[in-house]
RODREN-389891 format. One record per atom (N, C-alpha, C): residue in three letters; x, y, z. Coordinates in steps of 0.2 Angstrom, whole numbers, plus 5000, padded with zeros to 4 digits. Example, Ala and Ser with C-alpha at 12.3 -4.5 7.8 and 13.67 -1.06 7.14 Angstrom:
BEGIN
ALA506649725039ALA506249785039ALA506649845039SER506449895035SER506849955036SER506450005039
This chain:
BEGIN
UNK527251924820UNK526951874816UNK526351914813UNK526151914807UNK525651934804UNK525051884808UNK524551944807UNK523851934808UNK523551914802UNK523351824803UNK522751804801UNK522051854798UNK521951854792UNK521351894788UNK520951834785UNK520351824788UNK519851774785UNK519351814781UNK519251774777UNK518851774769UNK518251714770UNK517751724769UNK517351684773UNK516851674766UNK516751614762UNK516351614756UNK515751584758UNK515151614754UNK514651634756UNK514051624750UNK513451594749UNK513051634747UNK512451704745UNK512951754743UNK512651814748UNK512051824744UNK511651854747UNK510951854744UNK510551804746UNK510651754747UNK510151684750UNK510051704757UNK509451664759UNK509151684765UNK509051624769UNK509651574772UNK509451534774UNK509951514781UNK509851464785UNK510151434790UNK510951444788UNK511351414783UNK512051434782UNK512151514782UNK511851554776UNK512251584775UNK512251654784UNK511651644785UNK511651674793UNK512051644797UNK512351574797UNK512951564803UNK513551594798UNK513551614792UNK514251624790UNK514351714791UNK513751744792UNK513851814793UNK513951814801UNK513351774805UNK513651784813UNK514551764814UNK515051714810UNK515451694810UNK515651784810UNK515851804803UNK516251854801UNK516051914809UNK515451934809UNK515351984813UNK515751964821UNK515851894821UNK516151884829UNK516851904828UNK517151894822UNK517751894821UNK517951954824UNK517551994819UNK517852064817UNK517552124828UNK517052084829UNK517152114835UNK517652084839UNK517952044838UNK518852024843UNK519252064840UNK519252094836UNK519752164831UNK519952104826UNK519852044824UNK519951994817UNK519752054810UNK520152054805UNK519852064800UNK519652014796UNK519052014796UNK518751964791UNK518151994790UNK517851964781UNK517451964776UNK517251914774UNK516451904771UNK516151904765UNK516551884759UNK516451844754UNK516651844748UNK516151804745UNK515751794739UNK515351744735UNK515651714733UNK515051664732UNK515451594728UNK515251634721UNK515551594717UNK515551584711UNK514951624706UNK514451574709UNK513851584706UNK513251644710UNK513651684714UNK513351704718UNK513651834716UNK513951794712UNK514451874712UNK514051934710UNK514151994713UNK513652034711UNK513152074716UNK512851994719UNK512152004723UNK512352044728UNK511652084730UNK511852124736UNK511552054745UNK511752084748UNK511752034754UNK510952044756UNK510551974758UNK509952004760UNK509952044765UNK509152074765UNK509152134773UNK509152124778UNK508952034779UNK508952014785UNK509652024790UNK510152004785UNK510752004789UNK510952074789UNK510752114788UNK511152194790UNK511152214796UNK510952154803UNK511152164810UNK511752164809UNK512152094807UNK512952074806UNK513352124804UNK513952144807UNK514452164803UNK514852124799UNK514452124793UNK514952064789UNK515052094783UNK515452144780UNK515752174774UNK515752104769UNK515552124762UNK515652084756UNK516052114752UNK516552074750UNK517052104745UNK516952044740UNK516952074733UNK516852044729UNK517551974728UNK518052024728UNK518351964729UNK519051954734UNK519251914735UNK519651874740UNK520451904737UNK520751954741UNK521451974740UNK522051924741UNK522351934736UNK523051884733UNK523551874740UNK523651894747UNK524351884750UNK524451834754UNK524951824757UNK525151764762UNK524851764767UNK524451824770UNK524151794777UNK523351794777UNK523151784772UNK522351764770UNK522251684771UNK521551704776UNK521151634775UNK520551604776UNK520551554770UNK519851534766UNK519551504771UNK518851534770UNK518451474775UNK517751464770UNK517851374769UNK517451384764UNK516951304767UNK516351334763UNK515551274767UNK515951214762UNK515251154765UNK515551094763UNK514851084756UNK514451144754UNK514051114752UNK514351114742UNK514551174740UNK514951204734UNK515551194733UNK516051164736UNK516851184736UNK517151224729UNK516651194723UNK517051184716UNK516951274715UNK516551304717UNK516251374717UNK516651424720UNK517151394724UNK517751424728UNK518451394723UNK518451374716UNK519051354714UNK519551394713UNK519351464711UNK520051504712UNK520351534718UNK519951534722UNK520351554730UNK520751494732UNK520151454729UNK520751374732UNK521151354731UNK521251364722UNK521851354720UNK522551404722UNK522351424725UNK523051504723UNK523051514734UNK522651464737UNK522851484746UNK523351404747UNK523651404752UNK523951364757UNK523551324759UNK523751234758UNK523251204762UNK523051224772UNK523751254773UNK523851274781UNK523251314781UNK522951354776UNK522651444779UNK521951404774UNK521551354773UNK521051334772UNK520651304776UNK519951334779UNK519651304783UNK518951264779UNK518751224781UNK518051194779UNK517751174783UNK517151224783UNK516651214790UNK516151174787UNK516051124788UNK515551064787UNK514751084792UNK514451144788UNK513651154793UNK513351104791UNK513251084785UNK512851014787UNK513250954784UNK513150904784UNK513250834780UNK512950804773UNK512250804774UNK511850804768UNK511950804763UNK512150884763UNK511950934757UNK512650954753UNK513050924754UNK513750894751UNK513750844745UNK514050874741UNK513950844735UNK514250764733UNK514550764738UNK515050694740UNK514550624741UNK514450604738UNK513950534738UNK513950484747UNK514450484748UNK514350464755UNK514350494761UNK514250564758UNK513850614762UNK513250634762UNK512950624756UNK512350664755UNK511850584758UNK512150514759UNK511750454760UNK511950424768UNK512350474773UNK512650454779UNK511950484783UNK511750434787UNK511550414794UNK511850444801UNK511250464804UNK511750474809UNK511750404815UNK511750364812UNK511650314815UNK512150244814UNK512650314808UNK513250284807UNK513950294811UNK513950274815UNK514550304820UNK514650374821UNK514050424825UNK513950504824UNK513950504831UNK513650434835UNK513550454843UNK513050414843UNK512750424849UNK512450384854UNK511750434851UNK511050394853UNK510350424852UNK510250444863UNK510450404864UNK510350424871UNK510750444876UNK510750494881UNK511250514886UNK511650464889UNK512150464890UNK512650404895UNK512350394899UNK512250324901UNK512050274906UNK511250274906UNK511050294901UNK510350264899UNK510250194898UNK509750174901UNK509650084898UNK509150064893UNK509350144889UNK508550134883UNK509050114877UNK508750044872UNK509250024866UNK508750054859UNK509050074855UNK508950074849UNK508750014845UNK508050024842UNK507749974841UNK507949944835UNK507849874834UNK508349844829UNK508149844821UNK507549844819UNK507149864815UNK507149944812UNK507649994812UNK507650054810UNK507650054802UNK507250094801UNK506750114794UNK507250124790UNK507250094783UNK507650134778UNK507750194778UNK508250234778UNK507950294778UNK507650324771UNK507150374771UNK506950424764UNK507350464762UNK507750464754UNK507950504755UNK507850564752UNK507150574749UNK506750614743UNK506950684744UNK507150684749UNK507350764754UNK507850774751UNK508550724751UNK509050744749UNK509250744743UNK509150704740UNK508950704733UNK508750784727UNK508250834729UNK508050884728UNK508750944728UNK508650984724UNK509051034721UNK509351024717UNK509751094714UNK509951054710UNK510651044706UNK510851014713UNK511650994714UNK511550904716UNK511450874713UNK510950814712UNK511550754712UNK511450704717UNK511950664718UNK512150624711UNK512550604709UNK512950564704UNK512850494704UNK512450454710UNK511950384710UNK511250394706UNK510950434708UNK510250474706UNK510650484697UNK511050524697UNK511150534690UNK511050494684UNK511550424687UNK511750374684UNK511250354681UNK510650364685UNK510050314683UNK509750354678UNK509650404674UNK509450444671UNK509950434665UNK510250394664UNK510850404659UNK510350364653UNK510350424648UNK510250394644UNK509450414642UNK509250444646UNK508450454646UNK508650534641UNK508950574641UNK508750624639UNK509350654636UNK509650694630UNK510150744630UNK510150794633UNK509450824633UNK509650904639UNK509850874644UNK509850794647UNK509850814655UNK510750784655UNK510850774648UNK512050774650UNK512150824655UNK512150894651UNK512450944655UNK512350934661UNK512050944664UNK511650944673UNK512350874676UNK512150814671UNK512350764674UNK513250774673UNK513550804667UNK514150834668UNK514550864674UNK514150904675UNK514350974680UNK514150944686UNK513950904687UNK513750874695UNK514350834694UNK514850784690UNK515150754691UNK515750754691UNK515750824690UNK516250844690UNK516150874699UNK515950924699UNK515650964706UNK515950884711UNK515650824708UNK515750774715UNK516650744714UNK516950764709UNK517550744708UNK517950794713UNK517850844710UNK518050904712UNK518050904722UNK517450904725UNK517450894731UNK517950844735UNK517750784733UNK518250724733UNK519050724733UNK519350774728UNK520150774729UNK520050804736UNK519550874735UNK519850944743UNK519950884747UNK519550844749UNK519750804755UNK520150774756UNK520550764750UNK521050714750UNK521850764750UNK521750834752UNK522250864752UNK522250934761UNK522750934765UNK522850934770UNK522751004773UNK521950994773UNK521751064773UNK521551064781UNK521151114785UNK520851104793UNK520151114792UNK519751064795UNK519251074795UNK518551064801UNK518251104801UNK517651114808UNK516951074805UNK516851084811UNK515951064811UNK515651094814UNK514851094812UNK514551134818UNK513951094820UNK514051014822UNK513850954827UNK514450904826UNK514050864831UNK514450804833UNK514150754828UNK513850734824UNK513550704819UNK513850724813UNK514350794812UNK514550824807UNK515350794807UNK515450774814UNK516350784817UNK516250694817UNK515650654817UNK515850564817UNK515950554809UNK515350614806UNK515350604798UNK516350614796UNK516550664797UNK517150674795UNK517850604797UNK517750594804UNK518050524808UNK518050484803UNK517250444805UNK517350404802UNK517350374794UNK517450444788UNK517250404783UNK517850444779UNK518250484783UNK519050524778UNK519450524784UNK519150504792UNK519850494796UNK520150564797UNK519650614798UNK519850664798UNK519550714804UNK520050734805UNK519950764814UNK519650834814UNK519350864815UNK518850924816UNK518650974823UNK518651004824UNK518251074829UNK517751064828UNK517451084832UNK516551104834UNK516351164835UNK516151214830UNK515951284830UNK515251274828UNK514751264833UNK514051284832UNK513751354831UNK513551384826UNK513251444827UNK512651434835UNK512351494834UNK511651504839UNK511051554837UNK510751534839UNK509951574838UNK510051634841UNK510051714839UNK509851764842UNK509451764848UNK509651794854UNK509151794860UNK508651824858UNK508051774862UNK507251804858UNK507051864863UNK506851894859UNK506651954863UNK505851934863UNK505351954869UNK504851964869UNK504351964864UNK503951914860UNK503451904855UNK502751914859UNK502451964855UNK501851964857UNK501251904854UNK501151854855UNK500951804849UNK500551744856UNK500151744860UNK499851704863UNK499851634861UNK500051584865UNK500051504863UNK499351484863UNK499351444857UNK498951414854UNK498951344855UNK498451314859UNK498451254864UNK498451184857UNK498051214851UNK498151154847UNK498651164841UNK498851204840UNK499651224836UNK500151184835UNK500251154831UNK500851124832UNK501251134826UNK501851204827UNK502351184818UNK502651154818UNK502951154811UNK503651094807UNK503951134803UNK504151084801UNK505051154795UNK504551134788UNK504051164786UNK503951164779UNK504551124773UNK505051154774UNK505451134769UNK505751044772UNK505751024777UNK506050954780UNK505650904781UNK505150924782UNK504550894785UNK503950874781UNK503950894775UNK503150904772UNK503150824767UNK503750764769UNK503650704765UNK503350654771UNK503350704779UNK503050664783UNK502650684786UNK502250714786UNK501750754791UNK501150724789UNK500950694785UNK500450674782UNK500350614787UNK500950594788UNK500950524793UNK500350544801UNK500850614802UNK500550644810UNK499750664807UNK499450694801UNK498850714801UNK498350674801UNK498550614798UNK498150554799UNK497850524804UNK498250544810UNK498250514816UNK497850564821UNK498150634819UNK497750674824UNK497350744819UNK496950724818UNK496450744813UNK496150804815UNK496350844823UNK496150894825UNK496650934828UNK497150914825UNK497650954828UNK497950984822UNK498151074821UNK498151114817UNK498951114817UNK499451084810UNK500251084809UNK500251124804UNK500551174808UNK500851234801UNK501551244801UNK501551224793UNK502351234790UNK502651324793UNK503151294792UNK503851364793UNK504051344787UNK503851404784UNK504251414776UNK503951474775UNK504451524769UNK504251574765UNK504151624771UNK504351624778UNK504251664785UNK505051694783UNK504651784788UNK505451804788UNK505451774794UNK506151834798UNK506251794804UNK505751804809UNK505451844809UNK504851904814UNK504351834814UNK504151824805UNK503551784805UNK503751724811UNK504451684808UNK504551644813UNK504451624819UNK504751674821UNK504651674830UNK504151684833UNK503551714829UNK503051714830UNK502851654829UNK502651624824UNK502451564825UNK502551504829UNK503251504829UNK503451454836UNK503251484842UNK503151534843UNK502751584850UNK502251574852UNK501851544848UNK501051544847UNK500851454846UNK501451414844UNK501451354844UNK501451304853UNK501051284853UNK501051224858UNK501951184859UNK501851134853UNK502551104852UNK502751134845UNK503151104845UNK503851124837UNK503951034836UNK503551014831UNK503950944831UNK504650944824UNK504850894824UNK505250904821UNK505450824817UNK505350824813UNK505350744808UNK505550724801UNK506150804800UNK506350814793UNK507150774795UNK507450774790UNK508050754791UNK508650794791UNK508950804798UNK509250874800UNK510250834796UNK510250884794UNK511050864790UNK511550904796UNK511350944799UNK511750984806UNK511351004809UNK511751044813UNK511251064821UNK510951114820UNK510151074818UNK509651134815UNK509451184818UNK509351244816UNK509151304821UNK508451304824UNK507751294820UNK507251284822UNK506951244828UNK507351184831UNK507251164839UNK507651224843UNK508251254842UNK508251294846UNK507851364846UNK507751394842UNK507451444841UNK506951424845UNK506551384844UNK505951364849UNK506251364858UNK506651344860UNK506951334864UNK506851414868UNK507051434862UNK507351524865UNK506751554868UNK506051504865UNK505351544864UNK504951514869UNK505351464873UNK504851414877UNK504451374875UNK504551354867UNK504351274865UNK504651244863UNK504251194867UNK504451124867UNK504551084859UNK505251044860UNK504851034854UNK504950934855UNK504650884850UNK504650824849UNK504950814843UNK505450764843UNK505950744839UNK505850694834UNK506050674830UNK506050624825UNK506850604824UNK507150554828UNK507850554826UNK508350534819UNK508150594816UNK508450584809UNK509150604807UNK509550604803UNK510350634803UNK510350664809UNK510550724811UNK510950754817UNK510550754822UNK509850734821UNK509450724826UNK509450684832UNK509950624826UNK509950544833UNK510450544838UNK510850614836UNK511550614841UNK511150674848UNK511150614853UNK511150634859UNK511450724861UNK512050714859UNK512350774859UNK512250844855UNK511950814849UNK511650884846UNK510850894848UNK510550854851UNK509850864854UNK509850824859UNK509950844866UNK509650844872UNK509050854873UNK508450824871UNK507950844871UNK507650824879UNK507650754882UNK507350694885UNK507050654882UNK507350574884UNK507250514879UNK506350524876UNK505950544883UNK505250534880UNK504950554873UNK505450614873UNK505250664866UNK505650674859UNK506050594860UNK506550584853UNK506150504852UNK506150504844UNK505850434843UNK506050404835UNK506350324838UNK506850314833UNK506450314826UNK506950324818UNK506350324814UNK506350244811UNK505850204815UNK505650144814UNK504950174808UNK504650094805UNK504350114800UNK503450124804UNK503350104811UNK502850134814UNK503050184819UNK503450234817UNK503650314821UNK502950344822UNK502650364817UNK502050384821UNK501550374823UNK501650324827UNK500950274829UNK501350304835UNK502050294837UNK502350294844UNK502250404845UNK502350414839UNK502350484842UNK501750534842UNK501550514838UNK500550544840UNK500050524845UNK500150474847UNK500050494857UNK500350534861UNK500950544859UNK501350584863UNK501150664862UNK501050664856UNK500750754854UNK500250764857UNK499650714855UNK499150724858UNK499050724867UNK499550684870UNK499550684878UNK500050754880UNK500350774875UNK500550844878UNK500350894877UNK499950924871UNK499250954870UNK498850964877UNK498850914877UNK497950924882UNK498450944891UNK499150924891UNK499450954897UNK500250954896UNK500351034894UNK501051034892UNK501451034899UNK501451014904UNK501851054910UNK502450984910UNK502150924908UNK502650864908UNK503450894903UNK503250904897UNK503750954893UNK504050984894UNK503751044897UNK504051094898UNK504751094905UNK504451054910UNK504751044914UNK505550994911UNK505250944908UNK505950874906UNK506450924902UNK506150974896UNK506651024894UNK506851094896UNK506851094901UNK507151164906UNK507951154905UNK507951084905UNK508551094906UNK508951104897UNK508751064889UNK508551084884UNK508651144883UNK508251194889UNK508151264886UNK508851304889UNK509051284894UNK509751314897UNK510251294893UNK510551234891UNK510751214884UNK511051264880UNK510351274878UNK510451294872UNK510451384874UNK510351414879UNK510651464881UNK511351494882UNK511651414884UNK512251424884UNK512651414878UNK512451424872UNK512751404865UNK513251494863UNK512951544866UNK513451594863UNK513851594866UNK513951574873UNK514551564877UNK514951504876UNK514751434871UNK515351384869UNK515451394864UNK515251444858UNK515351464853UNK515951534851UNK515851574856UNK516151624858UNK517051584861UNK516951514865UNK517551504866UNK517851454863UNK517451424858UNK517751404852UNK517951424847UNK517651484845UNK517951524839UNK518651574843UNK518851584850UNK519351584853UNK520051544851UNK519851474853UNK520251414851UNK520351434844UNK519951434841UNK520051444833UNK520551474830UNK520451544833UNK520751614831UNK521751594833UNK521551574839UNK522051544841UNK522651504836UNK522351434834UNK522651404831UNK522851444824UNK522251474821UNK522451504813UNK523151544817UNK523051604822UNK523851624823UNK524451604824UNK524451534826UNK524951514828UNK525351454819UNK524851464815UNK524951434809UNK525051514806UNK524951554806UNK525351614802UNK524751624796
């Protein structure tokens, strides 16, 4: 039986949370003896791959070779960027790994809750309920970029003729999305918040392939008792809520950091709070994890599922519209004595130690089934 050859489309050049789980993807393959590669999307041809990932063994081939045992693995955020691979592969030999939810050009994706049949906010046999008063969600976050949902569009109709094109191509981009789904392709997740999204709103059954944070090596960067970061990019439509309230306590954004800067900075941080709206199972709580911070929770998209944050109840808080009235006493009482924290997420931090070892035996499963499909 021929051997499975995965093509893994990408934005190479970008420096972000996806495109590093799609080079650790390629590079695990290719260390089981799997031939697999890199390919760019559409709009990406050309670029050379950033430096960061030159740990990875993940070869870039410009483009994806024509034969019968090739297969596509392609994100959920561009499908239409992937049109000629897709047109010309086997729905059998198509994978789509859903790394986040959000950021899918599909309208009742980019507007899914994890509060919509994703899982549970708290561990089995908890007698903690979710409060009934949960906040509209914001969604200014999702909103941004410039792959711009087609409800957002509608309302602009009319305001401008340079903004057609824009409003064009996105609606086609959400047309386009829309059929893949509707044709009998396999598709993964990398949460359980990503695996309820696919259940229950296309009835579609999915794998769980979490990437994982690189094991931290030793930061030399002494913790800072009033430190407290955030994701710059997730967090900056609420942080202003936490500053108001603790007016001496120093929140520094994680933005425009390589990975060095990163690490340090969560190294050096007291807690890691987290209040953006995670579309999958964000890196940045674990990467703290790796570093021994603690982080406090804001349960937004993949954040509310139990299952993708273990945190302990005390340090996840639902987003009702006085969230941080209930969570800035909390910072403020772990500040002055982190050992409550550190202890409740030990077990948090083994978790998530254990992610290259569920990850490792899920891309086994994987390997497996694409074999057995030819």
């Amino acid at each position: 039986m021929p051997q499975p050859k995965f093509y893994v489309a990408a934005p190479i050049g970008d420096r972000t949370g996806g495109p590093e789980a799609l080079a650790l993807l390629v590079d695990s393959m290719r260390k089981k003896g799997v031939e697999a590669y890199l390919i760019p999307l559409r709009n990406f041809r050309g670029r050379d791959q950033h430096p960061e990932y030159a740990k990875f063994d993940a070869p870039v081939l410009q483009e994806m070779p024509d034969h019968p045992d090739a297969h596509l693995v392609i994100g959920e955020v561009s499908p239409i960027e992937s049109r000629k691979e897709l047109n010309r592969t086997a729905d059998s030999h198509i994978w789509m790994l859903w790394l986040s939810v959000n950021n899918s050009p599909i309208p009742t994706a980019r507007y899914y809750k994890g509060t919509e049949t994703a899982g549970s906010m708290f561990p089995a046999g908890s007698e903690s309920v979710v409060p009934a008063d949960l906040w509209p969600y914001d969604d200014k976050e999702i909103d941004l970029g410039s792959w711009r949902n087609w409800r957002e569009a509608r309302k602009r109709k009319g305001e401008s003729i340079a903004q057609l094109p824009a409003v064009g191509v996105e609606a086609v981009s959400i047309r386009y999305a829309e059929s893949l789904m509707k044709r009998n392709i396999n598709f993964g997740t990398q949460s359980h918040y990503g695996q309820g999204f696919l259940r229950s709103t296309f009835d579609r059954d999915s794998f769980i392939l979490t990437d994982y944070p690189q094991p931290a090596a030793s930061v030399d960067a002494p913790r800072e008792r009033n430190v407290v970061s955030y994701n710059g990019y997730k967090g900056q439509w609420k942080i202003d809520d936490l500053r108001r309230r603790l007016p001496e306590v120093d929140f520094v954004p994680i933005e425009k950091m390589s990975f060095d800067q990163v690490r340090e900075t969560l190294a050096r941080s007291s807690i890691y709070v987290e209040i953006g709206n995670l579309p999958g199972r964000d890196r940045l709580p674990r990467e703290a994890a790796n570093l021994g911070t603690p982080t406090i929770l804001l349960s937004r998209g993949s954040g509310y599922c139990w299952a993708d944050f273990p945190l302990g109840e005390r340090y996840r808080f639902a987003y009702t519209e006085d969230w941080a009235d209930h969570m800035a006493p909390v910072i403020a009482e772990t500040l002055a004595d982190t050992s409550e924290i550190n202890a409740t997420q030990a077990d948090f931090r083994a978790w998530v130690a254990g992610e290259p070892e569920r990850y490792d035996q899920a891309l086994d499963a994987w390997l497996e089934r694409a074999h057995q499909i030819g």
